[in-house]
FIRO-421630 format. One line per field, with one value per atom (N, C-alpha, C): atom name; residue number from 1; x negated, y negated, z negated. Coordinates in nm, 4 decimals. Example, Ala and Ser with C-alpha at 12.3 -4.5 7.8 and 13.67 -1.06 7.14 Angstrom:
at	[N;CA;C;N;CA;C] $
i	[1;1;1;2;2;2] $
px	[-1.3190;-1.2300;-1.3200;-1.2850;-1.3670;-1.2900] $
py	[0.5690;0.4500;0.3300;0.2250;0.1060;-0.0030] $
pz	[-0.7800;-0.7800;-0.7800;-0.7080;-0.7140;-0.7870] $
This chain:
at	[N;CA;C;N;CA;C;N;CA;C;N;CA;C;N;CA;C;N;CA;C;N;CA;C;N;CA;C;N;CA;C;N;CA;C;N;CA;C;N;CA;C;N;CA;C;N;CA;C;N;CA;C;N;CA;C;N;CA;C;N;CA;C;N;CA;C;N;CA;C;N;CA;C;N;CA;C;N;CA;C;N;CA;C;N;CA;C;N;CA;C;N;CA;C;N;CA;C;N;CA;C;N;CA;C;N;CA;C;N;CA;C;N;CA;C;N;CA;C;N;CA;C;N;CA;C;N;CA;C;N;CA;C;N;CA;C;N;CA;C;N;CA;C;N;CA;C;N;CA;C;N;CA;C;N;CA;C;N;CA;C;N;CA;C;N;CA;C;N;CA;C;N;CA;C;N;CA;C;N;CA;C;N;CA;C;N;CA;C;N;CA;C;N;CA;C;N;CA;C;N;CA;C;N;CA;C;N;CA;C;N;CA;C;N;CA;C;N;CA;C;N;CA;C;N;CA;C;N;CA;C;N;CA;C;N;CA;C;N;CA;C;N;CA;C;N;CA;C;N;CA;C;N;CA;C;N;CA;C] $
i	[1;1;1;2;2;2;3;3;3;4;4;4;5;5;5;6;6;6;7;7;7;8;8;8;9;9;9;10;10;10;11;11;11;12;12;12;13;13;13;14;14;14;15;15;15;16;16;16;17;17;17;18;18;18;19;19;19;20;20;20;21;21;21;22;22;22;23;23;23;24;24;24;25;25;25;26;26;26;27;27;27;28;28;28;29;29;29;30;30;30;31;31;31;32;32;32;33;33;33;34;34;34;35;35;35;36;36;36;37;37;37;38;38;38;39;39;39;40;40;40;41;41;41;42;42;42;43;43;43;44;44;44;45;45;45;46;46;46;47;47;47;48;48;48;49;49;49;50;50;50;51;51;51;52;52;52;53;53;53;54;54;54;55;55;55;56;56;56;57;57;57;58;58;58;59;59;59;60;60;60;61;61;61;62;62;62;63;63;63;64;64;64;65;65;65;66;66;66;67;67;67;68;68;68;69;69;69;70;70;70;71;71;71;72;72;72;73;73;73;74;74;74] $
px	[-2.0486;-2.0994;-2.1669;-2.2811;-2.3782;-2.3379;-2.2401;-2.2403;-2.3890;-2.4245;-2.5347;-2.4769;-2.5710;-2.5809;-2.6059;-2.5815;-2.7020;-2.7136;-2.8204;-2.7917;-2.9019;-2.8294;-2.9465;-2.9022;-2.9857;-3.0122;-2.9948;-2.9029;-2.9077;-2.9644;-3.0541;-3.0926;-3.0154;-2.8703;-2.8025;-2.8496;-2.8604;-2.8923;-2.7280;-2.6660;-2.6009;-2.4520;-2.5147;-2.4078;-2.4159;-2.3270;-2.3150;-2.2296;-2.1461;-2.0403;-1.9697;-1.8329;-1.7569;-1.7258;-1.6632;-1.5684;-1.6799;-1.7963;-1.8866;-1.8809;-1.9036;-1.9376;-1.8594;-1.7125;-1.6309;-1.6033;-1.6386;-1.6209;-1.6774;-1.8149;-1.9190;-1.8488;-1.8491;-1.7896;-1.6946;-1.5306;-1.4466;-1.4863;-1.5686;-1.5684;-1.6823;-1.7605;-1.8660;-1.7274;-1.6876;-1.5441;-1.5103;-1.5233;-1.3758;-1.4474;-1.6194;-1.6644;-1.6675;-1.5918;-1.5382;-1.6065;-1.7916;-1.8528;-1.9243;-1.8601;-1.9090;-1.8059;-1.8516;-1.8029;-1.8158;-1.9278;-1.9137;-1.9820;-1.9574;-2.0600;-2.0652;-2.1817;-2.2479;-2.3332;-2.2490;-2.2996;-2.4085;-2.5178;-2.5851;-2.6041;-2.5391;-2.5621;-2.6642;-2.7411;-2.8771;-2.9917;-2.9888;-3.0638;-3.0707;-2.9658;-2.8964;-2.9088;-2.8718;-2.8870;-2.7500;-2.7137;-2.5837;-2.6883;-2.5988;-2.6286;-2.5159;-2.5222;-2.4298;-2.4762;-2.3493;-2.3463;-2.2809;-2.3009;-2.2513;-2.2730;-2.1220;-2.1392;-2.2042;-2.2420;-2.3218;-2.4026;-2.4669;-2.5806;-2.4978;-2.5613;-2.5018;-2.5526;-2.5868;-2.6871;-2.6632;-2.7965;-2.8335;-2.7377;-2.7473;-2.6700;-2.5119;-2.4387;-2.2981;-2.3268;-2.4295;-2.3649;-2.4089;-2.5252;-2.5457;-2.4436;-2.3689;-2.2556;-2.1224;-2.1319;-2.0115;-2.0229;-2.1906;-2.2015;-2.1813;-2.2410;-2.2549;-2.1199;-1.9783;-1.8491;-1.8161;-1.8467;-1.8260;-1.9446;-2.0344;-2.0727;-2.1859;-2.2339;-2.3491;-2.4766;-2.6160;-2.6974;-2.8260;-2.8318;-2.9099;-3.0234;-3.1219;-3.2918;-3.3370;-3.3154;-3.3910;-3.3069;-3.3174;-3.2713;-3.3678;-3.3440;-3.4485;-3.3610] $
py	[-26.5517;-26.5341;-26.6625;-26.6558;-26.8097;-26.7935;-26.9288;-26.9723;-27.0651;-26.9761;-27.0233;-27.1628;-27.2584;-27.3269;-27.3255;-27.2755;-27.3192;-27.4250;-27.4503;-27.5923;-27.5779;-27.5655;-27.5596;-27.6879;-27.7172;-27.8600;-27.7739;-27.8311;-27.8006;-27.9274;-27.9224;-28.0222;-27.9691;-28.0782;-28.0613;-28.1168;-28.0900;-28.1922;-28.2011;-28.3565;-28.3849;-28.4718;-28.4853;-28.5569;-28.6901;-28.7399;-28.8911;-28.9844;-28.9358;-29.0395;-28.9757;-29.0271;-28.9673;-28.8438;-28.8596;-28.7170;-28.6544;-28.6007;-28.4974;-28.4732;-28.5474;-28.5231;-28.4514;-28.4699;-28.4138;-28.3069;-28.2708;-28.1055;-28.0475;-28.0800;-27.9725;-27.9479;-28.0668;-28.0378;-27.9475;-27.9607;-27.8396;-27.7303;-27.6954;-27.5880;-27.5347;-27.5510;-27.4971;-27.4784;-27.5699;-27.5462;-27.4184;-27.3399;-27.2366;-27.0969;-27.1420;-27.0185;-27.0405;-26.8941;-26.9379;-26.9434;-26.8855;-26.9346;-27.1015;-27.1800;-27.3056;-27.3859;-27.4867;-27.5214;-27.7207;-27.7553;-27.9157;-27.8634;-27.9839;-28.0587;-28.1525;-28.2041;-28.3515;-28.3759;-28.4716;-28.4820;-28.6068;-28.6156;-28.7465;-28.7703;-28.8354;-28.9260;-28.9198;-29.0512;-29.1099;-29.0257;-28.9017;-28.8011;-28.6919;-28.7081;-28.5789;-28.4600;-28.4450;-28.3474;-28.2927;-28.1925;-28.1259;-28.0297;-28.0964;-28.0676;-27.9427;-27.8136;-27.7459;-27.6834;-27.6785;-27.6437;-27.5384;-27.4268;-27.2567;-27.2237;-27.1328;-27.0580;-26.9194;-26.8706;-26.7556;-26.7789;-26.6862;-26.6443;-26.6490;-26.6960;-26.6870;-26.6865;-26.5637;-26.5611;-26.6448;-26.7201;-26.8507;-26.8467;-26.7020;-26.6629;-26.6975;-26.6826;-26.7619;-26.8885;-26.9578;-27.1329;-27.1443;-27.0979;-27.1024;-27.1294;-26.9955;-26.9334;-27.0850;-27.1346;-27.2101;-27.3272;-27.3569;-27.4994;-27.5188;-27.4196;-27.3602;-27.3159;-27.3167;-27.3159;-27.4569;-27.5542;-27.6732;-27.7524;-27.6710;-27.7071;-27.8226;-27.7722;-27.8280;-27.7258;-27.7862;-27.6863;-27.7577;-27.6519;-27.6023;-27.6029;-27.7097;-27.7004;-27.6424;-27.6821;-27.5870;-27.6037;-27.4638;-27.4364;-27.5035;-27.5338;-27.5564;-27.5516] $
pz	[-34.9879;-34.8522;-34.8051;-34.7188;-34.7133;-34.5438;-34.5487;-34.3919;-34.2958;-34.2316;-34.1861;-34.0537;-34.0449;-33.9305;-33.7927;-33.6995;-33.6081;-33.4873;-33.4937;-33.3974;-33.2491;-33.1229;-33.0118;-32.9386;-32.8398;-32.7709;-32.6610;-32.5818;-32.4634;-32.3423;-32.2468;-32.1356;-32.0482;-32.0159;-31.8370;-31.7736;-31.6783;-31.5499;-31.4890;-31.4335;-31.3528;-31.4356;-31.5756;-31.6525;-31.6440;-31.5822;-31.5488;-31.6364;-31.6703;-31.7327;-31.8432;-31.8683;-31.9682;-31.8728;-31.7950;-31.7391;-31.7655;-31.7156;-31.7310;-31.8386;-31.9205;-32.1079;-32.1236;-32.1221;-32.1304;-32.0728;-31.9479;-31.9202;-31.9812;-31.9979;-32.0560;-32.2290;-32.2880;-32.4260;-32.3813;-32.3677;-32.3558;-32.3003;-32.2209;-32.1377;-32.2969;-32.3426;-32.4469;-32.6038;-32.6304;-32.7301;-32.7192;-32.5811;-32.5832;-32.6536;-32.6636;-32.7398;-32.8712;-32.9397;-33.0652;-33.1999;-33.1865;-33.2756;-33.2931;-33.2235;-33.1973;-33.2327;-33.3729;-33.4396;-33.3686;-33.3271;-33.2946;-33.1447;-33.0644;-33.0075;-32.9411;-32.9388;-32.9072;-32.7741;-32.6718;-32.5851;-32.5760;-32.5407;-32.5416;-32.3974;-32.3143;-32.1451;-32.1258;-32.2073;-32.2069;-32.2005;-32.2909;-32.3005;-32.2207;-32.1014;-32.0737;-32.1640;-32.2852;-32.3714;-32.4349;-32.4324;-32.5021;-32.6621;-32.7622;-32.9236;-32.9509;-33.0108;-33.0059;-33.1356;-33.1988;-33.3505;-33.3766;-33.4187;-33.4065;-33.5693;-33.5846;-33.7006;-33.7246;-33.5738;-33.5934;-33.4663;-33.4171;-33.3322;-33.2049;-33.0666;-32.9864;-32.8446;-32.7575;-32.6466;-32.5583;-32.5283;-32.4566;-32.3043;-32.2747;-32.1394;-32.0959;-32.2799;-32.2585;-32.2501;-32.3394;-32.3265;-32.1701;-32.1090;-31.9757;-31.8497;-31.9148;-31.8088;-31.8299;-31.9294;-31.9805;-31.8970;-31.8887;-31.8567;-31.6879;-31.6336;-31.4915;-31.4514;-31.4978;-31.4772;-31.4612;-31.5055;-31.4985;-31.3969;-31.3320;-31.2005;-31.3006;-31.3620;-31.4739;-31.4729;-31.4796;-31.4673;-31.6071;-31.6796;-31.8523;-31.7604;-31.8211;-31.7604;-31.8751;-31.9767;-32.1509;-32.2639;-32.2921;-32.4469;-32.5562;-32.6628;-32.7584;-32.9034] $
C-alpha cells in the first residue's frame, strides 16, 4: 500500500508568540489525518502534513476555534 504525503501552507493572521503557535498546532493535531505540524511566527504561516486528503473547510474551522483567521491555503 503507497502512503501518500500531503503538505498545505496555511497563512494565519493574528499569531504572535508561542501561546498562539501553540493553540493553533493542538487545536489542527486533533484532526486525525494530520500527521505533523509546523508553525512559522515570522511567516505567519502554519505547514500541515496529512496522511490523506483533507477539506480546506476543517483546517479552517480548527483554526477559527482558536480565534485564528486562514488568509490562504496553498
Amino acid at each position: 500500500m503507497f502512503n501518500k504525503k500531503i503538505k498545505k501552507v496555511l497563512e494565519v493572521e493574528g499569531m504572535h508568540c508561542g501561546h498562539c503557535a501553540s493553540k493553533v498546532e493542538n487545536s489542527l493535531k486533533e484532526i486525525p489525518p494530520i500527521s505533523k505540524v509546523k508553525v512559522n511566527l515570522d511567516k505567519k504561516q502554519v505547514e500541515v502534513y496529512l496522511t490523506e486528503e483533507v477539506d480546506n473547510d476543517t483546517l479552517i474551522n480548527a483554526i477559527e476555534k482558536v480565534d485564528f483567521e486562514v488568509k490562504n491555503i496553498m
